[in-house]
C-alpha positions in Angstrom: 18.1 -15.6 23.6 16.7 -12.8 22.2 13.0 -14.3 21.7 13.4 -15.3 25.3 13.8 -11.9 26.4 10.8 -10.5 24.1 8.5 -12.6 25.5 9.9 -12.2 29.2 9.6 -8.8 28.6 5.8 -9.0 27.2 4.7 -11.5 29.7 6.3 -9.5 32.6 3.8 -6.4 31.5 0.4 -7.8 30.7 1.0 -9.8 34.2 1.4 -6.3 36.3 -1.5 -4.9 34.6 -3.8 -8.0 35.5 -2.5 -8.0 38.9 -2.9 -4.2 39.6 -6.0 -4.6 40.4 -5.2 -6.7 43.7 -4.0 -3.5 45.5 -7.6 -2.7 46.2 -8.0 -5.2 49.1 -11.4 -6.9 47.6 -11.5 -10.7 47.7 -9.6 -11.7 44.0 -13.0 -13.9 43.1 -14.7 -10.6 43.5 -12.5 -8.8 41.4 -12.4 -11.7 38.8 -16.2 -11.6 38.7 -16.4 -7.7 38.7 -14.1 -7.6 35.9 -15.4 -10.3 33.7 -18.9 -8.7 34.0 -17.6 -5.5 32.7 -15.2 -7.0 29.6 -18.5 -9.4 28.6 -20.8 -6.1 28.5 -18.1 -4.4 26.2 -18.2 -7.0 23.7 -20.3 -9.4 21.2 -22.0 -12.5 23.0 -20.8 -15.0 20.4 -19.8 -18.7 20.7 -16.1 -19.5 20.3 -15.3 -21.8 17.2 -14.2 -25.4 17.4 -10.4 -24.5 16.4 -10.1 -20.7 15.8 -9.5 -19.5 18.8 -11.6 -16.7 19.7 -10.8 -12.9 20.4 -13.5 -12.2 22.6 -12.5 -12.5 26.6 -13.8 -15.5 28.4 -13.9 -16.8 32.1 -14.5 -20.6 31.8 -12.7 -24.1 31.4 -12.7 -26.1 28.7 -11.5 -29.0 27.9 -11.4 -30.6 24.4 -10.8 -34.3 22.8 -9.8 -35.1 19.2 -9.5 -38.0 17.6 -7.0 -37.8 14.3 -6.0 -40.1 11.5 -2.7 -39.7 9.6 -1.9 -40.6 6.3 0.9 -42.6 7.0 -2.0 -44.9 9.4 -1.2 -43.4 12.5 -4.6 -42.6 15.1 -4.1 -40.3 17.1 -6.1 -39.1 20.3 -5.3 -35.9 22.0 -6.8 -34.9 25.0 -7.0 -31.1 26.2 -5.3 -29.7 23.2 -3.4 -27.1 25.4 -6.9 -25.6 26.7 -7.6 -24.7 30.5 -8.4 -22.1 32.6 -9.5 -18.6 30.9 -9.7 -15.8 33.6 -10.3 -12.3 32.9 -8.2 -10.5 35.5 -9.0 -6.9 33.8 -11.7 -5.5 32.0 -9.2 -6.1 29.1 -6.7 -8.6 30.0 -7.2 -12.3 30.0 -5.2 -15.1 31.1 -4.9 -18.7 30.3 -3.1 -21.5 32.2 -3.2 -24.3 30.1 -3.5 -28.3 30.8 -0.7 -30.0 29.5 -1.9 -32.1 26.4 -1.7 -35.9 26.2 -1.4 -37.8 22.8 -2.3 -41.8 22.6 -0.8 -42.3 19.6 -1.3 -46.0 17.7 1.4 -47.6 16.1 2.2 -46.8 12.4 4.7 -49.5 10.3 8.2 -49.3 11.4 7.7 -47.4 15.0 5.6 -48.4 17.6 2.7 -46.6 19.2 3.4 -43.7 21.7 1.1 -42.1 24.8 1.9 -39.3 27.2 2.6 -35.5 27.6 3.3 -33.3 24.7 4.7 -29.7 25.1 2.7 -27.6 27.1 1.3 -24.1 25.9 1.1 -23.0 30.1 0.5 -19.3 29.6 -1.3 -16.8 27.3 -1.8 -13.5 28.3 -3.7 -11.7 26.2 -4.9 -8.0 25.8 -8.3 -6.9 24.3 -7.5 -4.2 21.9 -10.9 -3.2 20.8 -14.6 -4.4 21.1 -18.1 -3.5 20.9 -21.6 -5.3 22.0 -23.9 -7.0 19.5 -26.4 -4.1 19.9 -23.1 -1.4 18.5 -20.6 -2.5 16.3 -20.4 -5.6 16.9 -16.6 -6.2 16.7 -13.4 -7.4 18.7 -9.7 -6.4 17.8 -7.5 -8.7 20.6 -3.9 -9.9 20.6 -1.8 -12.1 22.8 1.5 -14.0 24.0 1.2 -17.9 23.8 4.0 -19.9 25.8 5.2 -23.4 25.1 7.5 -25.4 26.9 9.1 -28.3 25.7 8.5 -31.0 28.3 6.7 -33.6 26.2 7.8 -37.2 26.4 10.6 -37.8 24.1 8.7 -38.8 20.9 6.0 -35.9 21.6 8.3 -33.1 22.5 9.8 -30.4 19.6 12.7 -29.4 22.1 11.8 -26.1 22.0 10.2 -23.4 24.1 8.0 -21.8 21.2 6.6 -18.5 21.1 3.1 -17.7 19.1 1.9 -13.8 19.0 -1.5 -13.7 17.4 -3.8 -11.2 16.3 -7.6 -12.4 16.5 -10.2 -10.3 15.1 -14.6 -10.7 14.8 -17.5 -9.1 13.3 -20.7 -9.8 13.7 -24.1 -8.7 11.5 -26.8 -10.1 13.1 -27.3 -13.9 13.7 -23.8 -13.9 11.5 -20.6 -13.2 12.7 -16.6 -14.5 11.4 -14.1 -14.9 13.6 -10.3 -15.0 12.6 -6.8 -15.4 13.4 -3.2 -14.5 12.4 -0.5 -16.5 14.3 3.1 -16.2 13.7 5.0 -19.3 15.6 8.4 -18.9 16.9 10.6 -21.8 18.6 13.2 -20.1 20.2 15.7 -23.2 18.8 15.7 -26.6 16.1 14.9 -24.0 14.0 16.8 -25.7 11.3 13.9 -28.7 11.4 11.1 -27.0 13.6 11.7 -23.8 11.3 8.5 -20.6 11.7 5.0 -21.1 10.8 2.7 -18.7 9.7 -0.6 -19.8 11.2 -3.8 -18.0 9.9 -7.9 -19.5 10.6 -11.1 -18.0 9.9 -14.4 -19.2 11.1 -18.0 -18.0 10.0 -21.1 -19.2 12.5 -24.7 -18.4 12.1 -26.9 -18.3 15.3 -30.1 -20.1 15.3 -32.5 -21.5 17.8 -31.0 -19.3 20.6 -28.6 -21.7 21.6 -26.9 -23.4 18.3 -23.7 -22.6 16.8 -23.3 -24.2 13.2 -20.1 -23.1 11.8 -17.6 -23.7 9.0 -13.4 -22.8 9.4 -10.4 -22.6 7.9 -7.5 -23.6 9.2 -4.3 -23.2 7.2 -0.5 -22.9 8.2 2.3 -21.9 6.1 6.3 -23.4 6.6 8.6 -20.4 6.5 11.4 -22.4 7.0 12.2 -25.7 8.4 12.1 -29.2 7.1 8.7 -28.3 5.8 10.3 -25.0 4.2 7.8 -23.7 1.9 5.0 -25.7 2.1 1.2 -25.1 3.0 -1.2 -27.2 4.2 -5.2 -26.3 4.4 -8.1 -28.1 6.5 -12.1 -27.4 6.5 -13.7 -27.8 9.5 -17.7 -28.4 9.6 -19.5 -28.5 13.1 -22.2 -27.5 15.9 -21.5 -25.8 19.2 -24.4 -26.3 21.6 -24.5 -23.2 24.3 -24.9 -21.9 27.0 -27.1 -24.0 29.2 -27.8 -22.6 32.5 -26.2 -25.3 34.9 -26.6 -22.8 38.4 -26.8 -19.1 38.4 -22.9 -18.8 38.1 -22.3 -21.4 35.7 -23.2 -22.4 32.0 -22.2 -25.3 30.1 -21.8 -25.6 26.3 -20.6 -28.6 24.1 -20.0 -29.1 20.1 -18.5 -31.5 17.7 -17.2 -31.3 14.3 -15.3 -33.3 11.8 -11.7 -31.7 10.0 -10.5 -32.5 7.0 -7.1 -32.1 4.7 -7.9 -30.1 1.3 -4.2 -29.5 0.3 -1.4 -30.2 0.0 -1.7 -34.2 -1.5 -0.1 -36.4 1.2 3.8 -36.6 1.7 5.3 -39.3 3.9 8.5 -37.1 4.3 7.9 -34.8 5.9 4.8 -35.8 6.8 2.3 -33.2 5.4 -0.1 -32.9 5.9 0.4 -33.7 9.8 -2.9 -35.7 9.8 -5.8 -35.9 7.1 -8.8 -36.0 8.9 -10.0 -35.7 12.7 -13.3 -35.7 14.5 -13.4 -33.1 17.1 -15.3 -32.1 20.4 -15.3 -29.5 23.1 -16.8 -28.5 26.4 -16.8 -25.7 28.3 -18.3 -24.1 31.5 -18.4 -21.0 32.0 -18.6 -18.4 35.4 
């Protein structure tokens, strides 16, 4: 109850400063536009990774597709990944309303294969802390609330609404720049086999050829508790990201691809850890 409240409370407070800004009577795409053009001018013009999500503030939809293989023989293909709608409402507050992800899931010895909706990450509200263009400092300090509610189909859902306050940070010197996160992820019940995680991700791209992205992350979570109580698991990620092509004078498209890999822990069947061992990954996005 009490981690429902917290994030009520937080979500409740980012949302009336985003939608101050409707009291001036100006059409809201104007105000989105307007405010979007002021948070990009405040801030580097990097790409965002392939899986570290980024700290800068973006107006855009994106939609992602990744293919995974477990080591117990399962495929997986997830579609969306929780990504959506990015809107920057302020010159410092962004929102996201997420797509509700869908898993095809093939069949693995003993259980059949399994396709539908997982739980949905709906919201995050985020709030830029800090930030400064390429041509300054060349930094971003942002946090934010993630929301995730537990209406996956039975074999895809954790039960849980889940709570994930996250710190993202980013520095940039020259055509180099890292971009990192610290996650902390709460399900507000099951905690006794969901249990916390500790999520932390770090990505380091180099710009080249004005519009290509090549970049190496990552990604590793840590079980606090749960039926994976005390174990860590690690994945590299290598890829491109491709961006932004002019599309119109309001939009810009980019793409990427990259391929993930396990480095640690050695595969367990029970619990199954790591979750997957390797995945091929792509994204697209279009920005306005």
């Amino acid at each position: 109850m009490l981690r429902h409240l917290v994030a009520a409370a937080l979500i409740g407070s980012a949302a009336t400063q985003a939608c101050a800004a409707e009291d001036t009577g100006a059409p809201l795409y104007a105000l989105f536009g307007n405010a979007a053009e002021a948070a990009r001018a405040s801030q580097p013009e990097w790409s965002s990774p392939l899986v570290t999500t980024t700290g800068l503030m973006e107006q855009r939809f994106r939609f992602d597709v990744e293919r995974q293989q477990a080591g117990n023989g399962a495929d997986t293909t997830g579609l969306d990944g929780g990504r959506g709608l990015d809107l920057i409402v302020t010159d410092s507050n962004e929102i996201q309303i997420g797509l509700a992800p869908e898993d095809i899931r093939g069949a693995v010895p003993g259980a059949p294969g399994v396709s539908g909706f997982g739980d949905w990450p709906f919201v995050r509200i985020e709030q830029r802390l800090a930030s400064s263009p390429s041509n300054a400092g060349d930094y971003v300090l942002t946090t934010w609330l993630q929301v995730q509610a537990p209406v996956g189909v039975s074999r895809l859902t954790s039960h849980a609404w889940t709570y994930t306050p996250t710190l993202a940070y980013g520095k940039g010197w020259g055509a180099l720049d890292i971009q990192g996160t610290v996650a902390v992820v709460l399900p507000a019940s099951h905690t006794a086999t969901l249990g916390d995680q500790v999520q932390s991700n770090l990505a380091v791209q180099y710009h080249v050829l004005t519009v290509l992205w090549p970049e190496l992350e990552a990604n590793w979570t840590w079980y606090a508790s749960g039926q994976r109580g005390g174990l860590n698991q690690l994945y590299l990620t290598a890829g491109l990201v491709a961006g932004r092509f002019q599309l119109t004078h309001d939009l810009k498209l980019t793409l990427g691809a990259g391929y993930q890999f396990a480095v640690a822990p050695d595969y367990r069947p029970k619990p199954l850890t790591p979750a997957y061992q390797n995945a091929w990954l792509f994204t697209s996005r279009v920005n306005f």
